[in-house]
N, C-alpha and C positions, 0 to 999 in steps of 0.2 A: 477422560474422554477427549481426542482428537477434537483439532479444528473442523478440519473436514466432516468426521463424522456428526458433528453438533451442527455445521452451515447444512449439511444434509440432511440429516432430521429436520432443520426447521425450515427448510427448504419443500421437502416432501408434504410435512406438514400443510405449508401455504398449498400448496398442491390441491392434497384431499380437502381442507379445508374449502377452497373455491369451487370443488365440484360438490360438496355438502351445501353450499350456500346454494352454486345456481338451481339446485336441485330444490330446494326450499322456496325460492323465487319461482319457480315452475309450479310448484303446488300451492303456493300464493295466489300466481294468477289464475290459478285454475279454479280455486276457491271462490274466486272475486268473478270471473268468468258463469260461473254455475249462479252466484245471487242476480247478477250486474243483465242476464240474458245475452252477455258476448261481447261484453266490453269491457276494456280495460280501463282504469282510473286515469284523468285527464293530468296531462301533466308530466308524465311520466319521459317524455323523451328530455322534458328539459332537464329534469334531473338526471338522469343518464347523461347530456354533456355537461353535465356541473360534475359532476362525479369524476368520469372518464378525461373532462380538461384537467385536471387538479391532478390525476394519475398520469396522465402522461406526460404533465409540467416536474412534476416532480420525479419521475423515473431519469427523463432527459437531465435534469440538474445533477441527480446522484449519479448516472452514469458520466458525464461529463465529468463532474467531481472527483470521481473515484481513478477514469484514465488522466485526467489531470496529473494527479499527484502521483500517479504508477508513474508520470514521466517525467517528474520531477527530481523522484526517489533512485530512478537511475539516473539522472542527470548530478546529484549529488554522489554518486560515486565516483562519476567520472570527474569530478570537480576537486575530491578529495586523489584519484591518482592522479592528477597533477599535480596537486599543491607536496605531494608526498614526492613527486619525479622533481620536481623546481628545487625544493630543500634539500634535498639528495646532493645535486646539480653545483648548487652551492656553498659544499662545502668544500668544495675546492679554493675555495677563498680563503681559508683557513692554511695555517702551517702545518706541514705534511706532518709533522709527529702528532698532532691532532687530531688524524681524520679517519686513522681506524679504525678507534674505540666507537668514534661518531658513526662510523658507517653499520658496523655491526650490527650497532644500537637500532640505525635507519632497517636494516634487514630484518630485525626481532618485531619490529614496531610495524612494517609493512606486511608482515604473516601475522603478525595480530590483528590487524583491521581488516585484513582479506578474510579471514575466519570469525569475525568477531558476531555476525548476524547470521554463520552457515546451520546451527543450532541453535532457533528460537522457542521451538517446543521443548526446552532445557533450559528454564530461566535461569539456572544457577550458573552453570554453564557459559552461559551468555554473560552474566555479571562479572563472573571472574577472569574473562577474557578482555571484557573494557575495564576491568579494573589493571591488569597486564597490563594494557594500552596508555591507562591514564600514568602510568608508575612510568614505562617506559618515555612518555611527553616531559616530563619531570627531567630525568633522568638527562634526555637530549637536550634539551632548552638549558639546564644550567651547562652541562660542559662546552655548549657554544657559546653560549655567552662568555665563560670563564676566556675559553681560547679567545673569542674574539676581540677582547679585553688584553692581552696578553701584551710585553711590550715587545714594538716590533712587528705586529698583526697589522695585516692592509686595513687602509681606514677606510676603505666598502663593505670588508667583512659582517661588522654589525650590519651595516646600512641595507643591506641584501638579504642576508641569511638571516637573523632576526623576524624580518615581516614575514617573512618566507616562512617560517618555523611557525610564525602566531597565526598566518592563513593555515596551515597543517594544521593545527589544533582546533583550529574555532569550530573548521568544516566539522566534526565531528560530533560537537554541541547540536549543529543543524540536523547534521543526517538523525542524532537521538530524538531530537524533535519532532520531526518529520515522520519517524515510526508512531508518536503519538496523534498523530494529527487525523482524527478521522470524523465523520459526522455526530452530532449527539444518537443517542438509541433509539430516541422516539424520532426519529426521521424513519427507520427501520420500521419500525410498529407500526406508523405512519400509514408505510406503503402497500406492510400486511392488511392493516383494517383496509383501506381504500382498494384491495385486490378481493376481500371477502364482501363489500359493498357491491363493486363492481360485477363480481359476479351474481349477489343475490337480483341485480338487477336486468343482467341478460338472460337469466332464469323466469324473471318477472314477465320482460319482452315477449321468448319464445314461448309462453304459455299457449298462445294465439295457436299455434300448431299441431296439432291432434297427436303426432310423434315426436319423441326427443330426438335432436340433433347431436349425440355423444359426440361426432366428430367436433363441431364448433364448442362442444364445453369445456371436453380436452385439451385442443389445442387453445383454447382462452386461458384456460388454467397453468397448462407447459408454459404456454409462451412467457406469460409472466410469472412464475416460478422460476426457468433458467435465467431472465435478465436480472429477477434479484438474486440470483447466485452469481451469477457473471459478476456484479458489483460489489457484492460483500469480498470475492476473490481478489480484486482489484485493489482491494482496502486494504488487503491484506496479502502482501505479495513475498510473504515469506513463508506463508503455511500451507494455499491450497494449490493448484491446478496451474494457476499464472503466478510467473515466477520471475523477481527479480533478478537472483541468485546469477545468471549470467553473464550480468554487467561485472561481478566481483573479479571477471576475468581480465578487469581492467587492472584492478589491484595485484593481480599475481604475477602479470605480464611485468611493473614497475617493479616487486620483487625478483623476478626474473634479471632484470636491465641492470639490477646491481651485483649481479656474480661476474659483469664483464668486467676487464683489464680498469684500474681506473687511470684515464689520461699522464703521461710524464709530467710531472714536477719541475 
């Protein structure tokens, strides 16, 4: 089963489940209304802002959290097509019989990291692409080194293209990082109980009303149904609706930049 389809189910779920509660909450106070002679149990607004602050302290943290890192995540690509454009850049430092094998290398290695997260619902897929990646880091790090080493080699070549190369590779450890980095589960289940609380208690509320207000229970339920979908999406910007995948056209554009001429010798 898809991401989407499982954030949707439990998405829907949250749904019906808070209009199951306020409905119970409704029959609660009605209960208590019919023993009590037309009142409801004292108390009750305070726990509704205990309840309703803690819900909306915590939606604001998750959502802030979640665009947080969605800007982060692009902001780590664009950090890797630089560091991929910089190393490129400098391998002009190197002696020209060295720098087409190099380059090549840079152009296999730049379609492998622009692809490398375009299939994440294919973990295998995925793995063997950063493994591509990880073989091709290998691969360019020693021949630069070798040339740079060489006798005869300009004595910046190391000093330059080396750090240049180790920022290219680190960036990459981050962005994998970065894909793990999401809240524990129970902040989720969290928000669910606290959304099915929430409503058993404006259920509670509108008891007092001789009709149900569907409109207010729906829109209670919607509203905070789609913002835990909004953020679960957010967490996750390679599977649903919100989509990283845009930024990667940072990476194709630096593959792009190396089919030009490369500068005279």
């Amino acid at each position: 089963m898809g991401f989407m389809m499982i954030t949707s189910l439990a998405v829907a779920t949250m749904f019906v489940g808070m209009v199951l509660f306020s409905e119970l909450g409704r029959r609660a106070g009605i209960a208590h209304l019919a023993r009590t002679g037309g009142s409801l149990a004292q108390g009750a607004g305070a726990a509704e802002a205990a309840v309703f602050g803690l819900l909306g302290l915590l939606l604001a943290f998750t959502f802030s959290g979640a665009a947080s890192r969605f800007e982060d995540r692009r902001h780590l690509i664009t950090t890797e097509a630089n560091a991929i454009g910089t190393a490129y850049l400098r391998l002009d430092l190197l002696a020209a019989d060295d720098q087409p094998q190099l380059r090549q290398l840079f152009r296999t290695y730049a379609e492998a990291r622009a692809s490398v997260y375009s299939d994440v619902d294919n973990p295998a897929a995925t793995e063997a692409t950063m493994a591509t990646g990880t073989a091709l880091q290998l691969q360019i790090w020693t021949q630069a080194l070798n040339a740079s080493q060489r006798p005869g080699a300009a004595p910046q070549a190391g000093m330059l293209l080396l750090p240049a190369l180790n920022d290219m590779i680190d960036i990459t450890t981050t962005r994998a990082a970065a894909t793990q980095n999401h809240p524990p589960l129970i902040i989720f289940v969290l928000l669910g109980v606290l959304g099915f609380i929430g409503a058993l208690l404006v259920g509670y509320s509108t008891s007092l009303n001789k009709r149900r207000s569907w409109l207010h229970t729906l829109m209670f339920a919607a509203v905070l149904a789609i913002t835990v979908y909004v953020i679960v999406d957010l967490e996750f910007p390679r599977l649903g609706l919100i989509r990283v995948s845009g930024a990667d056209q940072m990476l194709l554009d630096v593959r792009a930049s190396m089919d030009e001429p490369a500068p005279a010798q």
